[in-house]
GUTI-856849 format. One record per atom (N, C-alpha, C): x, y, z; residue in one letter. Coordinates in steps of 0.1 Angstrom, whole numbers, plus 5000, padded with zeros to 4 digits. Example, Ala and Ser with C-alpha at 12.3 -4.5 7.8 and 13.67 -1.06 7.14 Angstrom:
BEGIN
513249435078a 512349555078a 513249675078a 512849785071s 513749895071s 512950005079s 
This chain:
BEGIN
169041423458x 168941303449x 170141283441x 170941373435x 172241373427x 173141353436x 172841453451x 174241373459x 174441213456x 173141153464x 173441023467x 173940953454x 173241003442x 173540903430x 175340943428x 175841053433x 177041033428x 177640983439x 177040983449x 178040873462x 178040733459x 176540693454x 176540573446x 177440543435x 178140623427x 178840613417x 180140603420x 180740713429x 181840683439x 182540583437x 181440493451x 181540393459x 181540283442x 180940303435x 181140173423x 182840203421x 183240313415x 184840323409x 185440313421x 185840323432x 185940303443x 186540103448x 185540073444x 185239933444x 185739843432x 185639893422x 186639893408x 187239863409x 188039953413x 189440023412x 190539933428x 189539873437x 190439773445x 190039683441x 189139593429x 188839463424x 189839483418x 190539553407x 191439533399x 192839523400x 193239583417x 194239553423x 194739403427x 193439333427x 193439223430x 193439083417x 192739113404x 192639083396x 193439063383x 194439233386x 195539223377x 197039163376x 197239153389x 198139053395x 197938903388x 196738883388x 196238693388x 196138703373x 195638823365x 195838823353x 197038783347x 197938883353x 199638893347x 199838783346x 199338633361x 200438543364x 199638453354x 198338473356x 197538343336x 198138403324x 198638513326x 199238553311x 200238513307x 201138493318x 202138483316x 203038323317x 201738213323x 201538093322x 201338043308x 200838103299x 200338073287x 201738093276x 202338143276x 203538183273x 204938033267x 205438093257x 206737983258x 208238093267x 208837993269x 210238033277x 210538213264x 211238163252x 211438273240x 210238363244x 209138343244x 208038473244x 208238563254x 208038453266x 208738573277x 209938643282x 210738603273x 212438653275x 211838783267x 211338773252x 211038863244x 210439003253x 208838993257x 208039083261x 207438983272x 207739023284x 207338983299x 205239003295x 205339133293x 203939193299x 203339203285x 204039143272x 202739133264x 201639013262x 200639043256x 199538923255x 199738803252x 199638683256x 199738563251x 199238563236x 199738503227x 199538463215x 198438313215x 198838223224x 197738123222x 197238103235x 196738013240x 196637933253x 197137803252x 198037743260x 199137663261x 198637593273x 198237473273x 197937413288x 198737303288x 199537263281x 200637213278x 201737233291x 201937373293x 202537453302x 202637363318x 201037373318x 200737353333x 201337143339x 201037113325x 201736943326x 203036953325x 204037023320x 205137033319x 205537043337x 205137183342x 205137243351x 205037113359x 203936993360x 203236933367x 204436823367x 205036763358x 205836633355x 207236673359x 207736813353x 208936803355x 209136923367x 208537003372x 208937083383x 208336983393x 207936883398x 207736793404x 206936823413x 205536933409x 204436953417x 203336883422x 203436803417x 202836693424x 203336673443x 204536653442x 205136643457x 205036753464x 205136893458x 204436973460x 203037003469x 201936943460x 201136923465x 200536913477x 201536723473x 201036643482x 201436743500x 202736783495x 203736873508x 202436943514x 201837053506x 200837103512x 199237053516x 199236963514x 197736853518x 198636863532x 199736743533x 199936693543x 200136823556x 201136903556x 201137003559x 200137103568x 199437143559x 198237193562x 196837113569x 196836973565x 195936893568x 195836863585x 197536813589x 197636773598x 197736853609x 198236993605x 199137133616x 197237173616x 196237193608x 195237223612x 194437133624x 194137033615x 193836923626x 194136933643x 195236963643x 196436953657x 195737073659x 195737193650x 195737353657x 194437333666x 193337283658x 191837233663x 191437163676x 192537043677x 192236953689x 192537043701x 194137133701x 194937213709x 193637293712x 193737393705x 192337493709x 191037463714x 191037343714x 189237293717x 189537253733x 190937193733x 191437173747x 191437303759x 192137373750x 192537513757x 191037623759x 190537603750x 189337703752x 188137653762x 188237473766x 187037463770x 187237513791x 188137463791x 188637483807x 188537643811x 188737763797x 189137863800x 187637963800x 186837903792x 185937943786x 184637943796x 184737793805x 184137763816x 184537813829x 185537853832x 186637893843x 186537793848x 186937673847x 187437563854x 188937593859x 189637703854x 191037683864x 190737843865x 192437823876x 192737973882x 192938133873x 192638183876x 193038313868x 192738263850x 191638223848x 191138203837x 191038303824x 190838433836x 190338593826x 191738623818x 192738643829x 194038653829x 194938603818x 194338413816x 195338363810x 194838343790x 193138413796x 192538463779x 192938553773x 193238663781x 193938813780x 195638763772x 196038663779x 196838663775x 197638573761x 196038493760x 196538453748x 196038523735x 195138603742x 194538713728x 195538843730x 196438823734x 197738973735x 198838883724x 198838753728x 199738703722x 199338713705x 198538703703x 198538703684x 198538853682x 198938953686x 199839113681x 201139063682x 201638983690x 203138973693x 203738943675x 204738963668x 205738933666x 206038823660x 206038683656x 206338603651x 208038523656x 208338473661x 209338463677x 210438363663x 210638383655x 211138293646x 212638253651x 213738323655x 214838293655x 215038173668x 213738193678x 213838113693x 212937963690x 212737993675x 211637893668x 212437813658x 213437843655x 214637753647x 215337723656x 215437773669x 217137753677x 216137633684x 214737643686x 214137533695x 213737403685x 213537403674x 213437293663x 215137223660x 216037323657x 217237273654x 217837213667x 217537233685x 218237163692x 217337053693x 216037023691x 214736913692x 215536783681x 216536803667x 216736743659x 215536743649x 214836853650x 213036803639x 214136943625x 215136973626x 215437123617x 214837013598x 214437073590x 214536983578x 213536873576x 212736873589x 211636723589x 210336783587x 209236673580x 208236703580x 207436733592x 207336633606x 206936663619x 207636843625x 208736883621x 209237013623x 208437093617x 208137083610x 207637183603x 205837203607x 205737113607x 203537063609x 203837123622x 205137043633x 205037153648x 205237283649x 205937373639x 206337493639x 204937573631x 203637493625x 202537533621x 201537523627x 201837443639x 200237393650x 200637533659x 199337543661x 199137703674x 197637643678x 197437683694x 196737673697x 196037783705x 196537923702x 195938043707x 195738143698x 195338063684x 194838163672x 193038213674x 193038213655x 191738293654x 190238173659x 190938013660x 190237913663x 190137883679x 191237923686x 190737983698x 189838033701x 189838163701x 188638263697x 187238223697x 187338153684x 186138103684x 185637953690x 186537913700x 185637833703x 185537823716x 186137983723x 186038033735x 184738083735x 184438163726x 183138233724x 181438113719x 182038013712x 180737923715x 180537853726x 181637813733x 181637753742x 181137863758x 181037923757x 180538073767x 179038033763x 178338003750x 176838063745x 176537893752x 177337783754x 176637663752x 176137673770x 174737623776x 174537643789x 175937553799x 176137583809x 176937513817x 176537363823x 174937393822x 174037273827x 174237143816x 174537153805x 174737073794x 176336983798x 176637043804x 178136943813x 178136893822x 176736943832x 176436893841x 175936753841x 174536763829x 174036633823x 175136533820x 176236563812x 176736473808x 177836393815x 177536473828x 178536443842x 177736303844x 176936343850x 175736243859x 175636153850x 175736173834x 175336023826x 176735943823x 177735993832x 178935913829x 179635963816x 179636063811x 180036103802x 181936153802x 182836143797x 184236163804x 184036313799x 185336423796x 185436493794x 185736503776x 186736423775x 187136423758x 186336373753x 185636283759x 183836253750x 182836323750x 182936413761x 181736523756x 182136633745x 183636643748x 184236723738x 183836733723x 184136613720x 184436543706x 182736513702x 181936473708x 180636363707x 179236493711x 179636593720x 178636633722x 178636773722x 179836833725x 179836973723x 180037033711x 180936943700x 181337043691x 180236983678x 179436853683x 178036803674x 177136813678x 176636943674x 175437023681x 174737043664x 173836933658x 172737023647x 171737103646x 171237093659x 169937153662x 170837373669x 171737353670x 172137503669x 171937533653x 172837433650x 172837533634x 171537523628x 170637443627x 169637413625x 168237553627x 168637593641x 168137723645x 168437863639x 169937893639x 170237993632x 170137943613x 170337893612x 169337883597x 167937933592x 167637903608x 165837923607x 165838103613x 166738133618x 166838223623x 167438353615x 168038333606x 168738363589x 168038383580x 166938323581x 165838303572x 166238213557x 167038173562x 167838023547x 166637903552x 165637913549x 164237823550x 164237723541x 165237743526x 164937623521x 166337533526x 167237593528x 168537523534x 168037423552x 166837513557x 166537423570x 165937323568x 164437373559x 164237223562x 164637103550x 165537143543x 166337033536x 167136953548x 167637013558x 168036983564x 167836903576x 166836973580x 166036893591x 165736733589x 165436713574x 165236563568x 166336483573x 167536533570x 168536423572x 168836453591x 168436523601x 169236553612x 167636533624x 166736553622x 165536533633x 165336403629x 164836333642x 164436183644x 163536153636x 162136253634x 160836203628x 160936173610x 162436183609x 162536173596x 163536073593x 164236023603x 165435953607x 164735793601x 165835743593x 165435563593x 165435483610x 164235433614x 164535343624x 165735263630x 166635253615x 167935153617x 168935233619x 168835303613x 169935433615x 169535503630x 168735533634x 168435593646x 168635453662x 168635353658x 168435293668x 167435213675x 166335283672x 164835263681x 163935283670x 163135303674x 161535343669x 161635513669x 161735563661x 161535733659x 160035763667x 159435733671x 157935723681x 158535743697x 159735683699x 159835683717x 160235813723x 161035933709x 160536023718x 161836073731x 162735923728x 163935973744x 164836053741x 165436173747x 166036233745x 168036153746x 167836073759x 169336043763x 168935863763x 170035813761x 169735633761x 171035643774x 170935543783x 172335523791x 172835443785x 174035503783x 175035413778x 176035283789x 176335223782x 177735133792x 178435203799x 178835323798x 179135403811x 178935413825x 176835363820x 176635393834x 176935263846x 176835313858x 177435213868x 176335103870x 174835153865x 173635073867x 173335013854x 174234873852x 174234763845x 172634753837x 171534773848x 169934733840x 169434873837x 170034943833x 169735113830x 170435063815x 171135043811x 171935043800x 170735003788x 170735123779x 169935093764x 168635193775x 168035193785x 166835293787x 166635383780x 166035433773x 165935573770x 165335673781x 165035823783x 164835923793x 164036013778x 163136073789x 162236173785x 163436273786x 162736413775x 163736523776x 163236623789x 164636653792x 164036753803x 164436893795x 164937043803x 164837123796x 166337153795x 166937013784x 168037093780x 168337143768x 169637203764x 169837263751x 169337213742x 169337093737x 168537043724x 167037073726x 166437053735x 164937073736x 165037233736x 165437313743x 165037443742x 165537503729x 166337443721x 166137483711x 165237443698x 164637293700x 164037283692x 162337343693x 162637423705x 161037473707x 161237593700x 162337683704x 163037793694x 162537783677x 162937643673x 163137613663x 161337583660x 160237533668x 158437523665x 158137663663x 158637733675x 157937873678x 158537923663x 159537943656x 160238033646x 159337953634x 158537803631x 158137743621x 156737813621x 156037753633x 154837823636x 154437933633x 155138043639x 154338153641x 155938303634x 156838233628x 157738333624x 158538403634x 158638353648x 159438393655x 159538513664x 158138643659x 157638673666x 156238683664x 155638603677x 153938603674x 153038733672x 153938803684x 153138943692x 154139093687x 153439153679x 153539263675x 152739403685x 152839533677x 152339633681x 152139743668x 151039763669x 150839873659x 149539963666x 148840063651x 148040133658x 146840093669x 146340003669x 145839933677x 146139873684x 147039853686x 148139813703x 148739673702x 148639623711x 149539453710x 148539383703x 149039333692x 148139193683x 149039063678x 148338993679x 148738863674x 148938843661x 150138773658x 150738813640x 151238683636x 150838633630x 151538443630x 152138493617x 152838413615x 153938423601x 154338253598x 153538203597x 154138033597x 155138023584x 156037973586x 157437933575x 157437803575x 156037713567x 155937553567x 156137563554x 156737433549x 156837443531x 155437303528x 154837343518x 154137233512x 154337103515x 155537033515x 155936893511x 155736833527x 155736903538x 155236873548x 153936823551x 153236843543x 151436803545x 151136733538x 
């Protein structure tokens, strides 16, 4: 019993003692924000005498942080954006093995983020492009498209069924529109793992605004009653199909929203085992405001 309580105590100073490596840093730099020019010539590391927010508008007007700023919104906004579209391009072909040596050319873009940072073949290629000093140079010298967003959307795109591309073959669906419109707006995933998390009041807050039977009629389209899973759109080649709705068959949205009954119903697992052998165990996760 004393071991553990002093491993418990340990692990507290332990944990301290790397919060405050982190802390005292950010301390120094608010301390030393608070300060006039004379105070800190005087004593760098002694305590502020007042709090000065004065400081931070000075900072703001005449070090011209504002532009600043804005540098890093735009920057960051745009090189992310791009890193996103790139990667969602690159992961879906690779992820499906739609091309050659697909394993090969994964391997190789997950070898590539150990490499090095290629900087001097990354100025000599901006400075002969004419981008050296531009804002587009710079957002291109920050877009990558075989990072940590790669990764991950090689790895959701592996969990999504292959049949779910298939449908959206047959319903005239192009490729960048399933991309954008149907693979990467999926609520009934996250919907599941919420429920699956056990964040029960975060699902069915959620459910209100994203399932049909809660959906405004106008907002939805139809009648929340019909029930269709796919409508054909103008895509399709059969002009008097256009606006039909379809029953669901068994694809990813339906098998997960049964996921998502069985987990409300019965807690996700019905059937247990104890001294008495296999029994039936319901756990329903319904909130009041439903009934």
């Amino acid at each position: 019993m004393s071991s553990t309580k002093g491993a418990k105590i340990l692990s507290y100073i332990i944990v301290l003692l790397m919060l405050s490596l982190y802390v005292f840093p950010l301390f120094y730099l608010f301390n030393v924000s608070m300060k006039t020019q004379s105070e800190y010539l005087m004593d760098p590391v002694a305590l502020a005498k007042s709090i000065r927010l004065d400081n931070f508008m000075d900072a703001w007007e005449k070090g011209d942080f504002s532009q600043y700023m804005w540098n890093s919104i735009l920057y960051t906004g745009v090189s992310t954006l791009l890193t996103l579209i790139i990667s969602l391009f690159a992961a879906f072909p690779l992820a499906r093995g739609y091309v050659k040596f697909s394993t090969f050319c994964y391997v190789f873009f997950l070898i590539s983020m150990y490499l090095p940072n290629p900087l001097i073949p990354q100025f000599a290629l901006i400075n002969s492009l004419g981008l050296y000093n531009t804002q587009f140079g710079f957002i291109l010298l920050k877009t990558t498209g075989t990072g940590i967003a790669f990764l991950i959307f090689v790895g959701y795109i592996k969990s999504v069924s292959r049949e779910l591309d298939e449908a959206a073959a047959m319903d005239g669906c192009g490729c960048s529109r399933y991309l954008f419109t149907i693979l990467v707006h999926m609520e009934y995933k996250y919907l599941l793992e919420c429920l699956r998390a056990g964040l029960y009041t975060e699902f069915f807050s959620d459910i209100k605004k994203a399932l049909p039977p809660f959906m405004d009629p106008e907002v939805y389209g139809r009648s929340t009653l019909e029930n269709s899973s796919f409508i054909a759109n103008s895509a399709n080649p059969d002009v008097s199909l256009h606006g039909t709705g379809y029953f669901a068959r068994l694809s990813g949205s339906t098998a997960e929203f049964i996921h998502m009954w069985i987990g409300m119903m019965t807690g996700g697992q019905p059937f247990g085992y104890d001294h008495r052998g296999l029994c039936l165990k319901l756990e329903r996760k319904l909130p009041g405001d439903l009934f």
